[in-house]
C-alpha positions in Angstrom: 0.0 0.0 0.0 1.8 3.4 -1.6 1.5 6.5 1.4 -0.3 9.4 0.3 3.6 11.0 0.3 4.3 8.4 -2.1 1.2 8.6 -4.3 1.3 12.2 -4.2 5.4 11.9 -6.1 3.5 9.3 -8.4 1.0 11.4 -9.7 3.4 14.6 -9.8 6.2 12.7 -11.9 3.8 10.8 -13.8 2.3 14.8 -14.7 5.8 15.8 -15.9 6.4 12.6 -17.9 3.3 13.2 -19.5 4.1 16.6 -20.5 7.4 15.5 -21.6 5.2 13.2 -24.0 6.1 10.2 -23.0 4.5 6.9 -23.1 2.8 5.2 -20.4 5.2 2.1 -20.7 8.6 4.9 -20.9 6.5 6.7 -17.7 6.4 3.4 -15.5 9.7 2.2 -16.6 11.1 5.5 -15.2 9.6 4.9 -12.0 10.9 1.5 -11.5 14.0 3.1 -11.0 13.4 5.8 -8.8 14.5 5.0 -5.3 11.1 6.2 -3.7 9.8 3.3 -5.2 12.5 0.9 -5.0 10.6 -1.5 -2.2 10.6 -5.1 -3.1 6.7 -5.0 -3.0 6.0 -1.7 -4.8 9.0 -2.4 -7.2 6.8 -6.0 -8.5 3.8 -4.1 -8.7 5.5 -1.5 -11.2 6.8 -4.5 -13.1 3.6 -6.4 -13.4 1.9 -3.2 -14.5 4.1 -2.7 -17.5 3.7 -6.1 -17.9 0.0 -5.4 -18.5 0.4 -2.6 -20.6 2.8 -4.4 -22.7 -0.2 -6.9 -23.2 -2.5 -4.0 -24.3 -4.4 -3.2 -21.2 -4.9 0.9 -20.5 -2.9 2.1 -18.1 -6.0 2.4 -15.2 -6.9 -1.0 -15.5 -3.6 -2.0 -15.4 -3.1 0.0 -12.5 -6.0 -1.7 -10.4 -5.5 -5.0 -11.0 -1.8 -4.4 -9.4 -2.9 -2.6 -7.0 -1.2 0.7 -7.7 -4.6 2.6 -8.3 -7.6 2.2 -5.9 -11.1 2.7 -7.0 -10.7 6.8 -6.4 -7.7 7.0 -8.5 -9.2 5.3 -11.2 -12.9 7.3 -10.8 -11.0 10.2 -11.3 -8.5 8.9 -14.5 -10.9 6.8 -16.5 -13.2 9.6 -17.7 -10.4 12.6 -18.1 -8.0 10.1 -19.7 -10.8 9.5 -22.1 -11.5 13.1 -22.5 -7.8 13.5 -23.3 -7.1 15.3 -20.2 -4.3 12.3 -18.7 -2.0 15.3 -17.5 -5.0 17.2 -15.7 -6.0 13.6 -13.8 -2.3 13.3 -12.6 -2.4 17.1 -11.3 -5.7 16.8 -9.8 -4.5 13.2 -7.9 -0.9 14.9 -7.4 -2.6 18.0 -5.4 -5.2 15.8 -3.7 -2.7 13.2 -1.9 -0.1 16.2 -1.3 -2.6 18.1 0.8 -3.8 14.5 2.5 -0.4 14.1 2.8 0.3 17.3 4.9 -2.9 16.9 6.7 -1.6 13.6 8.3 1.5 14.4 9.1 0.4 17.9 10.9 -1.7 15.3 12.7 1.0 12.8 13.4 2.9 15.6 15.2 0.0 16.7 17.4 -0.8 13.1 18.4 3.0 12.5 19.7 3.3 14.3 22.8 -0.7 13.3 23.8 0.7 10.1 23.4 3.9 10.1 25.2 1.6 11.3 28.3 -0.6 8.5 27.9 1.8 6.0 28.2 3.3 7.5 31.5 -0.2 8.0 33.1 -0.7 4.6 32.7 3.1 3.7 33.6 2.4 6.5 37.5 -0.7 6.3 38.0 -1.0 2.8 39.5 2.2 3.2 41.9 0.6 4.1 44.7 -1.5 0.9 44.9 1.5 -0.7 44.8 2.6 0.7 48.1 -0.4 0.6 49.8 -0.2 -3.5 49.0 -3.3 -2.6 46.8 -1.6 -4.6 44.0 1.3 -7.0 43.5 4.6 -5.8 41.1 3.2 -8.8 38.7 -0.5 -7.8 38.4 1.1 -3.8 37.8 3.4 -4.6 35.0 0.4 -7.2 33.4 -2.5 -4.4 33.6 -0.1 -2.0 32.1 1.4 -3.6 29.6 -2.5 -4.8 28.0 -3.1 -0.8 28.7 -0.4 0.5 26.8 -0.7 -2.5 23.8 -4.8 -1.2 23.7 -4.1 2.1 23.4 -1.5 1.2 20.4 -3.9 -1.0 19.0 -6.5 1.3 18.9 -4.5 4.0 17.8 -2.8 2.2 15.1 -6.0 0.8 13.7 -7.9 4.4 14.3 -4.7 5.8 11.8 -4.7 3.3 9.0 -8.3 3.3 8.5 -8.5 6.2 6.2 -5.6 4.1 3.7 -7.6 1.1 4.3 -11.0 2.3 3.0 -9.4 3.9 0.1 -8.6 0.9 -0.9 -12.5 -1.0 0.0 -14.5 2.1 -1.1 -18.3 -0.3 -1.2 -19.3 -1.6 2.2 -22.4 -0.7 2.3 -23.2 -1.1 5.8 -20.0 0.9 7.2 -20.9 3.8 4.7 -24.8 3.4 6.3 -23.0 3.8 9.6 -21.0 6.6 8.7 -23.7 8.9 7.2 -25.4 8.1 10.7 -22.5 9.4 12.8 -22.6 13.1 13.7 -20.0 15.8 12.2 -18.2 12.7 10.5 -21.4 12.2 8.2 -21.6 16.3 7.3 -17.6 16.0 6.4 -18.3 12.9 4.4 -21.0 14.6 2.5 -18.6 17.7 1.8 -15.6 15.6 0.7 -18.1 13.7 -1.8 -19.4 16.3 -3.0 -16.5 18.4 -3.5 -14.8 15.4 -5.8 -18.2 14.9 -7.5 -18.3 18.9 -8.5 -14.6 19.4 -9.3 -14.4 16.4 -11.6 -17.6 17.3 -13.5 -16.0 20.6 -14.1 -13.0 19.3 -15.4 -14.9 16.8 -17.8 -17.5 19.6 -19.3 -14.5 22.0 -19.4 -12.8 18.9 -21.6 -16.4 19.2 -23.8 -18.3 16.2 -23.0 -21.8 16.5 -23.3 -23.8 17.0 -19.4 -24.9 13.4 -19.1 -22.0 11.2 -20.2 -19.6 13.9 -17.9 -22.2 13.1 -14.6 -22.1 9.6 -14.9 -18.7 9.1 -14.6 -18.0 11.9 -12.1 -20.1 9.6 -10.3 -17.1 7.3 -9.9 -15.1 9.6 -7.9 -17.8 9.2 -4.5 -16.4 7.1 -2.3 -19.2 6.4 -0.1 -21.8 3.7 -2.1 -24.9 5.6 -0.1 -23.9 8.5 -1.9 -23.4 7.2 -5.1 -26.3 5.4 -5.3 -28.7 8.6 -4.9 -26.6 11.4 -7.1 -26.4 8.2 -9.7 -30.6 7.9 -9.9 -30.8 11.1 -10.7 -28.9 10.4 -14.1 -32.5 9.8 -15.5 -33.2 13.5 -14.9 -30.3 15.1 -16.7 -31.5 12.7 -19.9 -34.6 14.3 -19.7 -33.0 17.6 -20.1 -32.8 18.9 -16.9 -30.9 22.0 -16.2 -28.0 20.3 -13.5 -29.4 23.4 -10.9 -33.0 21.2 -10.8 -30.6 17.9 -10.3 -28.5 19.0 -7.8 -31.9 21.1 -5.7 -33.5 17.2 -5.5 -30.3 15.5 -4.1 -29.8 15.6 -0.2 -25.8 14.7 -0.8 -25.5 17.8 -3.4 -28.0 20.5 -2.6 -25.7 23.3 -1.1 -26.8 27.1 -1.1 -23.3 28.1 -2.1 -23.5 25.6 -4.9 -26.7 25.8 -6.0 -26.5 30.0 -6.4 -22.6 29.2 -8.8 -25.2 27.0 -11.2 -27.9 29.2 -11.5 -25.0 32.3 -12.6 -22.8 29.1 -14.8 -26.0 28.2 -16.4 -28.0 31.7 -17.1 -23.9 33.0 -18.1 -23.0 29.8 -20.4 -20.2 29.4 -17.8 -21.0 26.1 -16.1 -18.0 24.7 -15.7 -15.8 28.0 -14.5 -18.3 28.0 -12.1 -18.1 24.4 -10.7 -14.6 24.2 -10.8 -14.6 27.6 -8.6 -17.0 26.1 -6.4 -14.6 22.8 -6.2 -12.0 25.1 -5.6 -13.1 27.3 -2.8 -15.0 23.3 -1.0 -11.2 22.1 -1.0 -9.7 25.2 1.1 -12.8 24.8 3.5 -12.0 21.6 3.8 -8.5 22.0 4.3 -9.0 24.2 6.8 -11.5 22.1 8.6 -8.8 19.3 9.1 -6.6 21.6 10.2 -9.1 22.9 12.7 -9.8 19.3 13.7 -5.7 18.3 14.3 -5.4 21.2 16.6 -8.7 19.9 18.7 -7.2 16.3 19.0 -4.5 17.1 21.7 -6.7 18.8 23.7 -9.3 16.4 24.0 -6.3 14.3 24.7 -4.7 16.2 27.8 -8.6 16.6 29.3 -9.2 12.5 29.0 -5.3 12.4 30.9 -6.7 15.2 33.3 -9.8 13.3 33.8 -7.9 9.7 34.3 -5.9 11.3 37.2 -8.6 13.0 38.7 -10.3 9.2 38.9 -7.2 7.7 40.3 -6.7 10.5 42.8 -10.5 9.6 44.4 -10.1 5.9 43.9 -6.9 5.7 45.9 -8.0 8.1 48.3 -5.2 10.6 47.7 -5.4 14.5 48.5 -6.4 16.4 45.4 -4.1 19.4 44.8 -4.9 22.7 45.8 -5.5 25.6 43.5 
């Protein structure tokens, strides 16, 4: 599984290789020497997809079946690739894993020190029971070592989920569960959306005609709940409907800011412009957001470590500090 740091240089040298005109095979065969890439695992995946592409297959198919592409990447190549837009599907992937990229390790860093606390408040907190006879030295190092390897677990697991659902994008009943979660459901909408808006733009900018651009923009939602409803109303924008009368029926798209863009794009002949403007100003909110939401996780950190010495305190009956 490539790191959003190392999918991020993919798509950015794949960009320049393309605008140095060179073939998909020369592209890849380039890669499979660069030392970013030089893992034993990665490196066979690279091999096996010029392997493929030898054979014939396009480069995105190629790139799923070895597991170089997930289902995003390829939602978002497939139908610009076809439009003849490759090198604008390797920026737009380049600039999405680059700012996922940051995002995590800004994250990363705030996490470490929480952590480190963590650990010790487990490691101190118990001490005292161990004078008072409370506990034995055995049952001590036993309660904290399953403490410390839960926290890890749940940590670790908690950090790789976002790679590992990039890479299972349609389970239904985990997509049903996040829509049903609070603040994780409104970020999920905005993030599908956003993808759904920007690559539209980007495929009626390229001049394909409104209903043949939606339903492969379609591809780019990640959650299958969300897919599922803008796809039905596919039906709609054969029938002729303008994509402001679409986007008005659909709870995952209908957004005031959005919905005002297409009434100005469509009255103005400037559709697109205005959806990729749209896309554009969605992905700083979002950034932001995260940001926002990395700078919130240490705190709610130190106040669950405040609130787990304030329990110890009153369960072993120490005095509580004075302010």
């Amino acid at each position: 599984m490539l790191s959003y740091h190392q999918k991020a240089i993919l798509y950015h040298q794949l960009q320049n290789m393309e605008q140095a005109g060179l073939s998909a095979e020369q592209a890849f065969s380039v890669l499979l020497n660069d030392a970013i890439f030089s893992k034993t695992r990665i490196n066979k995946r690279l091999q096996k997809l010029i392997s493929l592409i030898k054979r014939g297959k396009d480069i995105v198919t190629a790139g799923k079946q070895v597991e170089i592409f997930n289902d995003f990447d390829s939602g978002v190549m497939k139908p610009l690739m076809m439009a003849g837009k490759t090198e604008t599907a390797y920026q737009c992937l380049a600039k999405y894993y680059q700012l996922k990229g940051e995002s995590r390790d800004q994250m990363k860093a705030n996490l470490v020190y929480p952590l480190v606390l963590v650990i010790l408040a487990i490691l101190i907190m118990p001490i005292p029971q161990i004078f008072s006879g409370t506990i034995s030295v055995l049952e001590y190092v036993w309660t904290a070592f399953l403490r410390i390897i839960t926290v890890l677990s749940g940590l670790y697991l908690l950090w790789n989920y976002p790679l590992w659902k990039e890479q299972h994008t349609q389970i239904k009943w985990l997509d049903k569960l996040i829509l049903a979660m609070p603040g994780l459901s409104t970020r999920t909408i905005r993030h599908n959306r956003q993808r759904f808006i920007e690559i539209l733009g980007l495929l009626l900018d390229a001049g394909l005609a409104m209903d043949d651009a939606y339903l492969r923009a379609i591809d780019t939602c990640s959650n299958s709940i969300i897919k599922k409803d803008i796809k039905k109303y596919i039906i709609a924008v054969r029938q002729g409907k303008s994509l402001y009368q679409v986007v008005q029926q659909s709870p995952y798209l209908a957004d005031p800011g959005l919905l005002q863009l297409l009434h100005t794009g469509e009255q103005s002949g400037r559709l697109p412009e205005m959806l990729l403007h749209y896309a554009k100003h969605e992905q700083k909110q979002i950034t932001r957001s995260i940001q926002i939401m990395t700078e919130w996780i240490p705190r709610i950190a130190y106040l669950l470590i405040a609130l787990m010495i304030a329990k110890n305190i009153i369960e072993t009956g120490l005095p509580m500090p004075e302010l």
